[in-house]
N, C-alpha and C positions, 0 to 999 in steps of 0.2 A: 201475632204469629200463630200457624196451625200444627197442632202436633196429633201425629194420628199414629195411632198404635193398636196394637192387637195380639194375642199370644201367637208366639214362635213355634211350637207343639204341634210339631208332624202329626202325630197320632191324635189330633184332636179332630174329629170326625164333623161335616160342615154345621150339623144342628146342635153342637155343642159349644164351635164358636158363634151362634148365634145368640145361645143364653146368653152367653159371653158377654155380649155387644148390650142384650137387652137389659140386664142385670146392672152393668157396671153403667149404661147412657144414662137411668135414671139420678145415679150417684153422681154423674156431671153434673148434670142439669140442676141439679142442688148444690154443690160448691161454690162459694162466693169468687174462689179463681178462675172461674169456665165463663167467660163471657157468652158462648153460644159451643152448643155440642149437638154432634150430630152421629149417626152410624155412617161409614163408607163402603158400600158395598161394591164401588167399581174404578180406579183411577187406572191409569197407565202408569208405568215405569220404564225409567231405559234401563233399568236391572233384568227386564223380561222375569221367567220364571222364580229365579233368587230374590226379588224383589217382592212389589206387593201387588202380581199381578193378577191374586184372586183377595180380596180383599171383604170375601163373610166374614162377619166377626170384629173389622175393625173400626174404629171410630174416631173421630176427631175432634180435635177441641181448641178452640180460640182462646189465647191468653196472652194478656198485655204483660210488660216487661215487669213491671213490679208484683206481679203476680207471682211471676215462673218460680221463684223458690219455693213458694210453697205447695203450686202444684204439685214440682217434683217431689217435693215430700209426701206429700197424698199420692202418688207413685209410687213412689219408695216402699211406703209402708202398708199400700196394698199389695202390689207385684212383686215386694221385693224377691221371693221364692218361685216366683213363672219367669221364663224365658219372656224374652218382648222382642218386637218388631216394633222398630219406632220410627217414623220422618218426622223431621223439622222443617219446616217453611217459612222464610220471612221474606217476603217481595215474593221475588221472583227465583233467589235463592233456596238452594235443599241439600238437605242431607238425611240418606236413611246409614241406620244401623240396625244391631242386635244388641240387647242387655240380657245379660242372664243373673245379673243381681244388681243390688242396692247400689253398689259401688258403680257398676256399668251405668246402672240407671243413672245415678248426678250429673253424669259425661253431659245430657241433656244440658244442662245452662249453660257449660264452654262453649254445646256446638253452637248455640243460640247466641249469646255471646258474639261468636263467630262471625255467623253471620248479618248477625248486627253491622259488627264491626265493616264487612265489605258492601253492605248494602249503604252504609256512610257514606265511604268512602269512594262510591259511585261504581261499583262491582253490579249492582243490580242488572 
């Protein structure tokens, strides 16, 4: 599954979420839960603006099922105090949100979970 995130912080001006991106891709790229991380710097959305239509700063990262918890905890206990913009992706299914804390942030495993569960059950 891909999960790409990136801070929520209006006021954070474009070469700040770039450190952002820079700073934190290297700390993917060393976790044993990140199969493969990368920066995104451009996808579409059918959120248009509200979404992640400008996407400096965010990044993405591959992680298998048995992973996600503790991702999210390496999550958790980074971001817990930044707002986040987050997508989930498994197939062809998604869903974006916002976390503005720790608690928002675990939402992450239900939605994956989630869509786990429809991409099963032949929803893909």
């Amino acid at each position: 599954m891909q999960i790409t995130f990136g801070q929520s912080n209006p006021d954070l001006e474009e070469h700040e979420r770039l450190l952002f991106s820079k700073r934190v891709l290297s700390e993917l790229r060393d976790l044993d839960q990140v199969e493969h991380a990368e920066r995104t710097e451009k996808e579409a959305s059918e959120f248009g603006e509200k979404g992640f239509s400008t996407l400096v700063g965010f990044l993405t990262a591959e992680v298998t099922l048995p992973n996600l918890k503790a991702f999210i905890n390496w999550m958790g206990d980074r971001f817990s105090d930044q707002p986040m913009k987050v997508k989930v992706k498994v197939g062809e299914q998604e869903v974006e949100f916002e976390a503005r804390s720790q608690l928002e942030l675990a939402q992450l495993e239900e939605v994956a979970n989630s869509l786990l569960a429809k991409m099963s059950a032949g929803g893909a």
